[in-house]
VOZA-380446 format. One record per atom (N, C-alpha, C): residue in one letter; atom name; y, z, x. Coordinates in steps of 0.001 Angstrom, whole numbers, padded with zeros to 6 digits, m for minus. Layout:
residues N
a,CA,Y,Z,X
...
END
This chain:
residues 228
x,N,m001190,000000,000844
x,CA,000000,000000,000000
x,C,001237,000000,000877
x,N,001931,m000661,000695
x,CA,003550,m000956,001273
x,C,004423,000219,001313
x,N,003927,000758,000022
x,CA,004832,002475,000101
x,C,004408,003216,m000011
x,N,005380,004606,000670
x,CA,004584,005825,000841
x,C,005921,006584,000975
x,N,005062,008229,002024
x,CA,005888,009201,002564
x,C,005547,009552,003483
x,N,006453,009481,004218
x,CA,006695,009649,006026
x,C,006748,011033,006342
x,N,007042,011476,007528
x,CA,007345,012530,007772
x,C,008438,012746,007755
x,N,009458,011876,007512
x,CA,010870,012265,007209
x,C,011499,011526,006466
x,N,010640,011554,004742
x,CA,011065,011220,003926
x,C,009774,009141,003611
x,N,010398,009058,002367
x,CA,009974,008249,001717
x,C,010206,006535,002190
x,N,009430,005568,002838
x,CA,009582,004312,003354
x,C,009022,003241,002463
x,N,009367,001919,003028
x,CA,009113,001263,002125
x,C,008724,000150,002917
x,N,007835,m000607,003394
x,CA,007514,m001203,004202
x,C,007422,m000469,005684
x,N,008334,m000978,006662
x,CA,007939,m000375,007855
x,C,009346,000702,008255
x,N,010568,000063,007136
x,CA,011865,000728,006999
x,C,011688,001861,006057
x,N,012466,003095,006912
x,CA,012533,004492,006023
x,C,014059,003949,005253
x,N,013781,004372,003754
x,CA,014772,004103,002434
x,C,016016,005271,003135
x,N,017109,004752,002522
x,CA,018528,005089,002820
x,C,018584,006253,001856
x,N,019323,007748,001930
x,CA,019321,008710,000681
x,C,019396,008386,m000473
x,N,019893,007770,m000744
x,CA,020247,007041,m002026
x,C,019233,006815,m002764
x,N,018619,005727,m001452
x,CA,017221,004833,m002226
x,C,016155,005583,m002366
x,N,016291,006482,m001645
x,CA,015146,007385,m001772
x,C,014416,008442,m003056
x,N,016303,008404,m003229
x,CA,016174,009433,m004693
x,C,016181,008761,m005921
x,N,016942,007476,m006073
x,CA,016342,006308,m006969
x,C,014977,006125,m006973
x,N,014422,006417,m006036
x,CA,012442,005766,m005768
x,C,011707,007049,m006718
x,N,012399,008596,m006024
x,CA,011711,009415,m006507
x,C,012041,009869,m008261
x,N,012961,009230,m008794
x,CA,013590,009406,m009855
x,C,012976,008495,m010838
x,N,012666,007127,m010236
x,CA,012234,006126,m010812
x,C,010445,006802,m011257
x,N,010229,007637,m010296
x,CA,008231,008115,m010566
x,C,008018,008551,m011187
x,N,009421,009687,m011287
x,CA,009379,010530,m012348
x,C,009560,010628,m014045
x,N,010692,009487,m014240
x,CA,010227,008813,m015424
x,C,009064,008539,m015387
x,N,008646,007336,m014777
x,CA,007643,006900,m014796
x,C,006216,008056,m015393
x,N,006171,008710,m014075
x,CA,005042,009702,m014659
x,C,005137,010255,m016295
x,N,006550,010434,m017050
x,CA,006582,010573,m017954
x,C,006456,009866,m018976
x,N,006530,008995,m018797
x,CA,007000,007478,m019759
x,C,005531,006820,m020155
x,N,004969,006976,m018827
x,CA,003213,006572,m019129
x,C,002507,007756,m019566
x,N,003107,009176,m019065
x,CA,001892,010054,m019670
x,C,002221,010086,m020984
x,N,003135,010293,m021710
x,CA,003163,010466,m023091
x,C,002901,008805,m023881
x,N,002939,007489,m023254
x,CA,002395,006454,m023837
x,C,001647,005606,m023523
x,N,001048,005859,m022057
x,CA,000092,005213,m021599
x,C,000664,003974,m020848
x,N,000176,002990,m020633
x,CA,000077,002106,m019773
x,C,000741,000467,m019808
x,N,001553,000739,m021491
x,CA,001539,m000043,m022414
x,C,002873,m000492,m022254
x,N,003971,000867,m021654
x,CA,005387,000742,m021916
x,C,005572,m000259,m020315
x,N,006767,m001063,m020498
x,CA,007541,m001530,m019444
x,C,008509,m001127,m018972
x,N,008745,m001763,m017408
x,CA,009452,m001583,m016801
x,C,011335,m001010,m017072
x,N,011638,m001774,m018341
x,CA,012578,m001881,m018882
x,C,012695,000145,m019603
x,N,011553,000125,m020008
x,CA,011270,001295,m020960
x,C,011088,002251,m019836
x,N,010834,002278,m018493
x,CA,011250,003186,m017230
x,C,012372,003366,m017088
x,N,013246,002165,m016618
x,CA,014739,002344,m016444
x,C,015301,003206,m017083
x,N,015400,002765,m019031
x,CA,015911,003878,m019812
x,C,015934,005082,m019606
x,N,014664,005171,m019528
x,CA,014181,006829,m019288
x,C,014870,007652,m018150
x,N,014968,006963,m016553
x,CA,015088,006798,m015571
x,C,016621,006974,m015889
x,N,017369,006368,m016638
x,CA,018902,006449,m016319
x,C,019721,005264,m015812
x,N,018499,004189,m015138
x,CA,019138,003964,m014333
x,C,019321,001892,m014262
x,N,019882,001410,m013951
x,CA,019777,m000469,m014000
x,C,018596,m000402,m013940
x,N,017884,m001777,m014852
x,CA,016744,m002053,m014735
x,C,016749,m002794,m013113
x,N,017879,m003540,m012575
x,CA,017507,m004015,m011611
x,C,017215,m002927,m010276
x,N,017822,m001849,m010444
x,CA,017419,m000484,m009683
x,C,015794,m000420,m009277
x,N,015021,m000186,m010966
x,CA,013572,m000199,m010505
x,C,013137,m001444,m009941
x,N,013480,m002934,m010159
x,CA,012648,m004042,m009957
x,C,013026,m004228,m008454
x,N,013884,m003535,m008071
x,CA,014521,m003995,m006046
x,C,013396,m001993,m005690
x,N,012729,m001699,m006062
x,CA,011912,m000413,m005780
x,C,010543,m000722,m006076
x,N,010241,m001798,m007310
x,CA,008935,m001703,m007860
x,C,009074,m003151,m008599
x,N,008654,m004101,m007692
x,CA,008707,m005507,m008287
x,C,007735,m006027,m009509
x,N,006737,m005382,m010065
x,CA,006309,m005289,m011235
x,C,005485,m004011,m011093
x,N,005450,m003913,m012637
x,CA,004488,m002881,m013106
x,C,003399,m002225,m012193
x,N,002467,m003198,m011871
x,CA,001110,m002704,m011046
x,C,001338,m001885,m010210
x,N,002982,m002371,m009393
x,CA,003015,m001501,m007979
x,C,004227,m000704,m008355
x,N,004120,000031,m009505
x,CA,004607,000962,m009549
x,C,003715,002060,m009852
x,N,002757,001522,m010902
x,CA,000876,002535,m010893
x,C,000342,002646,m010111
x,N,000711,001811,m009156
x,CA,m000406,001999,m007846
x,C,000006,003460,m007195
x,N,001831,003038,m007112
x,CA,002551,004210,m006351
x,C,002757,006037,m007032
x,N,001890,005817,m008410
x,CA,001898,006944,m009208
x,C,000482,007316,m008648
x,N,m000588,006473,m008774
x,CA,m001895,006375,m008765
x,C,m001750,007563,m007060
x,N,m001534,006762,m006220
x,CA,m001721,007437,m004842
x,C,m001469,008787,m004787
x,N,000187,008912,m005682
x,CA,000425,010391,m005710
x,C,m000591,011306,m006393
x,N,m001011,010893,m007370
x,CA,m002466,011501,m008460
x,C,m003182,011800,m007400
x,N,m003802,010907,m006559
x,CA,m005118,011032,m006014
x,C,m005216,011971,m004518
x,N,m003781,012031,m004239
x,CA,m003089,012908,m002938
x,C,m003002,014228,m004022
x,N,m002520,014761,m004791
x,CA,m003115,015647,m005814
x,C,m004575,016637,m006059
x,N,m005341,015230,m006222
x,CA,m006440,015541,m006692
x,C,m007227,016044,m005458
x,N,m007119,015316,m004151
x,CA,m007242,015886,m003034
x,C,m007532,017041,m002549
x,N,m005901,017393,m002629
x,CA,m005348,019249,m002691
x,C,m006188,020150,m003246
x,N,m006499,019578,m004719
x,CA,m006801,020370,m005827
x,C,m008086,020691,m004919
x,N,m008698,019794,m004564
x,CA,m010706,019904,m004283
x,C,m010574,020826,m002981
x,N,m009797,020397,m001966
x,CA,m009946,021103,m000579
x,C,m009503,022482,m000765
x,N,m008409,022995,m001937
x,CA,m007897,024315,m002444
x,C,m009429,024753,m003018
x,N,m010097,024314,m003834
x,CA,m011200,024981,m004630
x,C,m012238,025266,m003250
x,N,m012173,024153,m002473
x,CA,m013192,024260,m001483
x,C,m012911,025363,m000723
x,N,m011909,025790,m000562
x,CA,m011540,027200,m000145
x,C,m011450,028240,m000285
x,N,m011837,028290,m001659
x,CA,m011786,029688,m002310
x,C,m012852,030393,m002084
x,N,m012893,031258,m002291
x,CA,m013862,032426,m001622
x,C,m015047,032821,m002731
x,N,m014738,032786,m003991
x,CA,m015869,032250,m005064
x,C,m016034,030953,m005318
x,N,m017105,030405,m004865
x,CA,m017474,029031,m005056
x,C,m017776,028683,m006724
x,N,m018284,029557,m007480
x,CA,m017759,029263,m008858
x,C,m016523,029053,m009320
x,N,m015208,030137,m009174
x,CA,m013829,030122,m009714
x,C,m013620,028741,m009283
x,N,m013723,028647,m007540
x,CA,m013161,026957,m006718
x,C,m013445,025939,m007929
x,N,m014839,025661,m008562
x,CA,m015358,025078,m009295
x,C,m014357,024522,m010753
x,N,m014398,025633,m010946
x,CA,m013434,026584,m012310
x,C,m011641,025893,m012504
x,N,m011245,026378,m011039
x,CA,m010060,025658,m010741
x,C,m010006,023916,m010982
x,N,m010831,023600,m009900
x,CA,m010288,022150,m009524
x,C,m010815,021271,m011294
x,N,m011919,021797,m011868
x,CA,m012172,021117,m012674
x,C,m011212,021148,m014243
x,N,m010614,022696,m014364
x,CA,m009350,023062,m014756
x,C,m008409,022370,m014363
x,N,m007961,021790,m013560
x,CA,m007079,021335,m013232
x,C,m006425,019574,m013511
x,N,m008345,019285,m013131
x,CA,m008121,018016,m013873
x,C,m008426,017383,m014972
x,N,m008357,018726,m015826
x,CA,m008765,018185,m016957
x,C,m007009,018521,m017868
x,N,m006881,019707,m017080
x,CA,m005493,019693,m017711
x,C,m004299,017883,m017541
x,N,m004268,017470,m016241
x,CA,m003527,016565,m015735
x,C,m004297,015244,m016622
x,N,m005525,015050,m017169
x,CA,m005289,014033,m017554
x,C,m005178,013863,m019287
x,N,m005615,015210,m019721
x,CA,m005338,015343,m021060
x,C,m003676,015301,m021341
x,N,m002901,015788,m021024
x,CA,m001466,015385,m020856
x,C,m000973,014681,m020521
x,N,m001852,013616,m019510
x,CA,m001298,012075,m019314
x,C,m001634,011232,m019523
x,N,m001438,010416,m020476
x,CA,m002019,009423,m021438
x,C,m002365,008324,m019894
x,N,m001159,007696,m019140
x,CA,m001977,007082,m018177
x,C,m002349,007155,m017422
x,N,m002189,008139,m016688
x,CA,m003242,008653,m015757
x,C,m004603,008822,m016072
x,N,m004948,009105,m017196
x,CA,m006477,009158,m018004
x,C,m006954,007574,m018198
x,N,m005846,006686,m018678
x,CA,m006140,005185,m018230
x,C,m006443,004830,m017070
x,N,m005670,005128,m016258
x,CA,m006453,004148,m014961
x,C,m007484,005106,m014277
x,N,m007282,006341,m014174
x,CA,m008361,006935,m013770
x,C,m010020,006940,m014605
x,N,m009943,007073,m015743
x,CA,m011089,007632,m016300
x,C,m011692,006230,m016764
x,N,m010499,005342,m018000
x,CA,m011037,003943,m018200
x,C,m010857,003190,m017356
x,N,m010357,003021,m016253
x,CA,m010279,001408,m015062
x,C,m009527,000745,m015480
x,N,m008059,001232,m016572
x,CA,m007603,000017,m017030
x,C,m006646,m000922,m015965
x,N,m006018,000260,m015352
x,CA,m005487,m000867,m013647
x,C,m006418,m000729,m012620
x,N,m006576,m001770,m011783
x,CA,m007594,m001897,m010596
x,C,m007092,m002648,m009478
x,N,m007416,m002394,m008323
x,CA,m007271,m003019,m007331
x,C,m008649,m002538,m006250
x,N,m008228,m002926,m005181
x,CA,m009024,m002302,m004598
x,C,m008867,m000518,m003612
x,N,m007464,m000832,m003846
x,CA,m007040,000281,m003275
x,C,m007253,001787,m004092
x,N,m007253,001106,m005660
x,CA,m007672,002234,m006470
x,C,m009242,002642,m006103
x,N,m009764,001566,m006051
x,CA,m011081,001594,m006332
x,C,m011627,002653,m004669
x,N,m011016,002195,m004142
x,CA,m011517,003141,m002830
x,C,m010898,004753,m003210
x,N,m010109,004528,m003840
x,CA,m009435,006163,m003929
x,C,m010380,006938,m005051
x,N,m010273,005943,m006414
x,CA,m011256,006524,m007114
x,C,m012951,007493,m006174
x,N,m013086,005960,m005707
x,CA,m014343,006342,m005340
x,C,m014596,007761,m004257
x,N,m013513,007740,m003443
x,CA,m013697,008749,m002915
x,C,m013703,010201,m003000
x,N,m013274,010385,m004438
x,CA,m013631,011887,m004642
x,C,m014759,012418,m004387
x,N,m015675,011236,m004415
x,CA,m017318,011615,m004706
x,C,m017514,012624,m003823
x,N,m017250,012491,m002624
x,CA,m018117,013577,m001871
x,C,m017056,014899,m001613
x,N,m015720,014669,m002428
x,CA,m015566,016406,m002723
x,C,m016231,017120,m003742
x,N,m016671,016369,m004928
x,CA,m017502,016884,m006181
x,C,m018713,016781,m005253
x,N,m019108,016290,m005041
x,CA,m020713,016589,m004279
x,C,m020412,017973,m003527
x,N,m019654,018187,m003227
x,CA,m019419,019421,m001824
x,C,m019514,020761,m002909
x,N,m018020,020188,m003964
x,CA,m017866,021296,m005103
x,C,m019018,021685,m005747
x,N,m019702,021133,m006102
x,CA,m021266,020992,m007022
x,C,m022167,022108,m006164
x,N,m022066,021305,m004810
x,CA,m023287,021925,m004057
x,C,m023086,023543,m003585
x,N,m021588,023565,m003616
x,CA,m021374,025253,m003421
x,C,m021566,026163,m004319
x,N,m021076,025556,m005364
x,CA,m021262,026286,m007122
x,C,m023066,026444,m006849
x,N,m023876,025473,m006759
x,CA,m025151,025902,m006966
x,C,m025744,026856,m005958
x,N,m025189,026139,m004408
x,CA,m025845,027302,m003931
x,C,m025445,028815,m003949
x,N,m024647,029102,m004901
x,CA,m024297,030704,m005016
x,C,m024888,031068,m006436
x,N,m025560,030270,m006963
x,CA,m026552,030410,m008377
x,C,m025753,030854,m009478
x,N,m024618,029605,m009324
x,CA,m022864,030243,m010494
x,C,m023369,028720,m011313
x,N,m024005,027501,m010515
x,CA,m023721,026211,m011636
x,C,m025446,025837,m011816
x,N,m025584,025463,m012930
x,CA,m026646,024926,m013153
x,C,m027674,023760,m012384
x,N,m028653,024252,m011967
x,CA,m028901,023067,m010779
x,C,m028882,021323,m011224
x,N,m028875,021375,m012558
x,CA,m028883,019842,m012888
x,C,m027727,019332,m013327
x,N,m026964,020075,m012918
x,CA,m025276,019344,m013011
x,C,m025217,018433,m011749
x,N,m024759,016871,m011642
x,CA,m024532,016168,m010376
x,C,m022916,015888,m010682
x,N,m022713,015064,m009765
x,CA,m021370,014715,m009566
x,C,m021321,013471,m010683
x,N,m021877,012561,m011312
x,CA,m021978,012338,m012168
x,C,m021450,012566,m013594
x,N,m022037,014187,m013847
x,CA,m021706,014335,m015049
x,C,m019938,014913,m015106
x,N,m019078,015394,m014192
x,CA,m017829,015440,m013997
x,C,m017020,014122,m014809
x,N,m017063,012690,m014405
x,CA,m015951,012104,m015769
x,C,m016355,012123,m016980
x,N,m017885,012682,m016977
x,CA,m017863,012659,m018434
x,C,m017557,014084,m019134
x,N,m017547,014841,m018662
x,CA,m016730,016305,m019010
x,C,m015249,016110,m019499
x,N,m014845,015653,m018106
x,CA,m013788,015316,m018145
x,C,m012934,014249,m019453
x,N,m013691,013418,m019477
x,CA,m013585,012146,m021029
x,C,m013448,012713,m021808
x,N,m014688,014061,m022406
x,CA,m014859,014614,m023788
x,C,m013511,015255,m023365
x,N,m013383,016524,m022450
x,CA,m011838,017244,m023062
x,C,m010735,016575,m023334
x,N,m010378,014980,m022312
x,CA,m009091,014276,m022797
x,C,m009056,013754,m024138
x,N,m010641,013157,m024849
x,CA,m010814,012712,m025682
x,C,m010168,013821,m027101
x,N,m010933,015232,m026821
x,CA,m010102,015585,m028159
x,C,m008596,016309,m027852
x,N,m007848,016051,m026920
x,CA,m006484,016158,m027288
x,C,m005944,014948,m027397
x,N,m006837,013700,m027530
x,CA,m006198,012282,m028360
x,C,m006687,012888,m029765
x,N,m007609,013254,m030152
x,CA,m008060,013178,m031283
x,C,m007211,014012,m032578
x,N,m006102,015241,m031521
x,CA,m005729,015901,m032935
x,C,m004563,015419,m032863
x,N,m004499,013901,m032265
x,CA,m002467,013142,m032239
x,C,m001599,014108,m031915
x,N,m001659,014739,m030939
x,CA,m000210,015658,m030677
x,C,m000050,016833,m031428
x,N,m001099,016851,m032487
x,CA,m001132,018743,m033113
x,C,m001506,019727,m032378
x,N,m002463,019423,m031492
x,CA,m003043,020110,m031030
x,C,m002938,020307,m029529
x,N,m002301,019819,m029030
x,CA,m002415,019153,m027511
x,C,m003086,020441,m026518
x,N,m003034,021454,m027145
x,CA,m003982,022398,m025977
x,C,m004971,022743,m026396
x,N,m005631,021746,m027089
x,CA,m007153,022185,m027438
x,C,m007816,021958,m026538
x,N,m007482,021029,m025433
x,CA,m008422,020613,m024086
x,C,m009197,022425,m023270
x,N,m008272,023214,m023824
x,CA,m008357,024121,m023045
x,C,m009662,025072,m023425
x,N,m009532,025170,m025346
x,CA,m011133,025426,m026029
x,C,m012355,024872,m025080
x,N,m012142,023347,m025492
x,CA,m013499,022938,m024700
x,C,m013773,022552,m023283
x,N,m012451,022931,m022157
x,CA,m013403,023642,m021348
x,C,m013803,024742,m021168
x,N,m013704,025868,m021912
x,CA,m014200,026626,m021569
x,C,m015423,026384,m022420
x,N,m015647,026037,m023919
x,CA,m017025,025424,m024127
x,C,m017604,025178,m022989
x,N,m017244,024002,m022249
x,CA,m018390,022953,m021122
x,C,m018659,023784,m020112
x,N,m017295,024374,m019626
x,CA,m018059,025380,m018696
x,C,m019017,026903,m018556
x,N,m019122,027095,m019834
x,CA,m019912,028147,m020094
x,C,m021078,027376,m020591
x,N,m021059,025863,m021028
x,CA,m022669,025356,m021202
x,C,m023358,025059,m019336
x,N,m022363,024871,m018707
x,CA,m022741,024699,m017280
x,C,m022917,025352,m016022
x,N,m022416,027286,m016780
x,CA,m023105,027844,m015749
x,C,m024459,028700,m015869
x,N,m024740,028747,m014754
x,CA,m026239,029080,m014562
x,C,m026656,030566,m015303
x,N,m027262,030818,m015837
x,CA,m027875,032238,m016743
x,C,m029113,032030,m016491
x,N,m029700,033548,m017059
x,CA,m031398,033443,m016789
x,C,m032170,032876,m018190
x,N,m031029,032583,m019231
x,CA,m031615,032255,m020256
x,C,m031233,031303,m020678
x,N,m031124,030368,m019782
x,CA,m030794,028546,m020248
x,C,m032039,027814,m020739
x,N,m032073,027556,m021613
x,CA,m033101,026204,m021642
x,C,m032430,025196,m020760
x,N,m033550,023741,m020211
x,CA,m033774,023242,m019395
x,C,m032989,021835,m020266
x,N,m032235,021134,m019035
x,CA,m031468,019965,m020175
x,C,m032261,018881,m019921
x,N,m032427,017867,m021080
x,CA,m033812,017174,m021389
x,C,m033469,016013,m020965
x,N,m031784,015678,m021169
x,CA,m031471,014272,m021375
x,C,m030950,014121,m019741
x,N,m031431,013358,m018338
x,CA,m030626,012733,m017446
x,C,m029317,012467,m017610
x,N,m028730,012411,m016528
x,CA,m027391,012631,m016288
x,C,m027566,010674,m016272
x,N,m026095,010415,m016216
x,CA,m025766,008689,m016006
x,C,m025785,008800,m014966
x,N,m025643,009161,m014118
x,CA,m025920,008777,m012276
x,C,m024775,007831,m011971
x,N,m024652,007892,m011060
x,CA,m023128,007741,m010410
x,C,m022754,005997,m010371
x,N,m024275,005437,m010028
x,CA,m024278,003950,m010243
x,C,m023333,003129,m011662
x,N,m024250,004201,m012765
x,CA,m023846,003824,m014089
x,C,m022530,004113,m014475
x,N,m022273,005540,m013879
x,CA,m020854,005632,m013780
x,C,m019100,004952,m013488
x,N,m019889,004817,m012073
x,CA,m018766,003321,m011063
x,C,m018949,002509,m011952
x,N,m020226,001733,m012667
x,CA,m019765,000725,m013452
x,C,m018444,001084,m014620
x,N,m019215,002126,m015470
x,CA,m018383,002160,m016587
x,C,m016816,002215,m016323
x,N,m016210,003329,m015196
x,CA,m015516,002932,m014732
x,C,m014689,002160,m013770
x,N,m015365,000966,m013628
x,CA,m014549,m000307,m013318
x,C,m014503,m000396,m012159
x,N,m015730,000707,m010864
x,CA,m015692,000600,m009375
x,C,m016511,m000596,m009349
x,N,m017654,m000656,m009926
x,CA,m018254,m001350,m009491
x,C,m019304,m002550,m010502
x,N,m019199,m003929,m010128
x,CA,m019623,m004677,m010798
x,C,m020903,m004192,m011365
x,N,m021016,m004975,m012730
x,CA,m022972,m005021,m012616
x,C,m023643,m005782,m011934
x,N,m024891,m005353,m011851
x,CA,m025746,m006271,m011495
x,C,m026520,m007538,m011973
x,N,m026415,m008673,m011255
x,CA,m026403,m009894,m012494
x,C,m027905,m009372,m012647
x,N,m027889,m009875,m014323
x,CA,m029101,m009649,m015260
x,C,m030122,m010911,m014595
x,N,m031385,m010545,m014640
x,CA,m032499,m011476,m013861
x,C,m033084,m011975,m015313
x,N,m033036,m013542,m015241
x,CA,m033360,m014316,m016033
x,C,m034758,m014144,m016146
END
C-alpha cells in the first residue's frame, strides 16, 4: 500500500504529508470510519467529504477512489486487531486473553457495518487484504491453543469456528435495526459460556467448517475447480 505511518507522522508515497495534509488524511478516516460503520460500504466518496467537512476535491487529492480509501481503513483495523491478539497473548489468564480479544472483536464489528463487510463477507478484496485477513490465523491458533492448554476452552473449538461466532453476534445487532444495538453483548456471553470447558459438557457432534471452507466463504481463497 502507498500509504501509511512513519515514525514521524503519516506519508504518502515515499513523501512525508505537510501538517495540514496530514490532518486532512486523518480527518478524512475518521469520517470515513464513521460514514461506513453506520452504512456500510455503499456510501461515496462525496458522502465522506460531507461528513468530513471538507472539499470533495480534499478527499480525491488523499484517496483517488473508494477502494484506496478501505484499503487505508482496512490496514488500520487489522494493525488493531493485531494489538488486540498480542495484548490477549499476554495476559496472564489465558482464558480472560481469550475473553478479551474475542470481546473485542466482536464489539468492533457489530458497530461497524463496514468493517463487518470487508472483513467477515469479502465484500472489498485485493490481495493485500487477503494476506492481512489471512494472517490472523496463527494468532487464533496461538489464542485457541493457550485457552486449551489451561483446560479454560473446549478442546474442539479450532480457529475456524472464530468468524463464525463472530457472524452470529454481528448478525443479531443487524437483526434488531438499531433497537437493540448492544445485544451483541447477550450473545457473547451465550457463545462463550457454550465454549468453555466444564466437566459436564456433552461432546459437539457437528465438525467445525475448517479453515479451507472458511477462506473460501470468505473470499481468501478460490474454489477448487469441480472435477467433471
Amino acid at each position: 500500500m502507498a500509504e501509511g505511518v512513519g515514525a514521524e507522522g503519516p506519508v504518502e508515497g515515499d513523501r512525508p504529508l505537510r501538517r495540514d495534509a496530514a490532518l486532512n488524511r486523518e480527518k478524512i478516516l475518521r469520517a470515513a470510519r464513521e460514514v461506513f460503520g453506520q452504512h456500510g460500504l455503499g456510501v461515496t466518496l462525496d458522502d465522506v467529504a460531507r461528513h468530513a467537512g471538507v472539499g470533495v476535491g480534499t478527499v480525491y487529492r488523499r484517496f483517488p477512489d473508494k477502494d484506496t480509501l478501505v484499503r487505508a481503513l482496512f490496514k488500520q483495523d487489522f494493525e488493531i486487531r493485531q494489538q488486540s491478539a498480542e495484548r490477549a497473548l499476554a495476559h496472564p489468564d489465558p482464558w480472560q486473553g481469550f475473553v478479551d480479544f474475542l470481546t473485542e472483536m466482536a464489539a468492533d464489528l457489530a458497530e461497524n457495518r463496514g468493517l463487518h463487510e470487508v472483513i467477515i463477507l469479502g465484500s472489498h478484496s485485493s490481495a493485500h487484504m487477503e494476506t492481512a485477513r489471512g494472517g490472523m490465523l496463527p494468532f487464533l491458533e496461538a489464542l485457541i491453543r493457550r485457552a486449551q492448554e489451561s483446560g479454560d476452552l473446549r478442546p474442539e473449538i479450532t480457529p475456524s469456528d472464530i468468524p463464525v461466532m463472530v457472524q452470529m453476534v454481528s448478525s443479531a445487532s443487524q437483526f434488531t435495526q438499531g433497537r437493540r444495538p448492544d445485544i451483541w453483548r447477550r450473545c457473547i456471553e451465550i457463545l462463550l459460556n457454550g465454549v468453555r470447558q466444564r466437566p459436564d459438557n456433552l461432546p459437539l457432534t457437528t465438525p467445525s467448517l475448517g479453515n479451507e471452507t472458511v477462506e473460501q466463504v470468505m473470499g481468501l481463497a478460490r474454489p477448487a475447480p469441480r472435477q467433471e
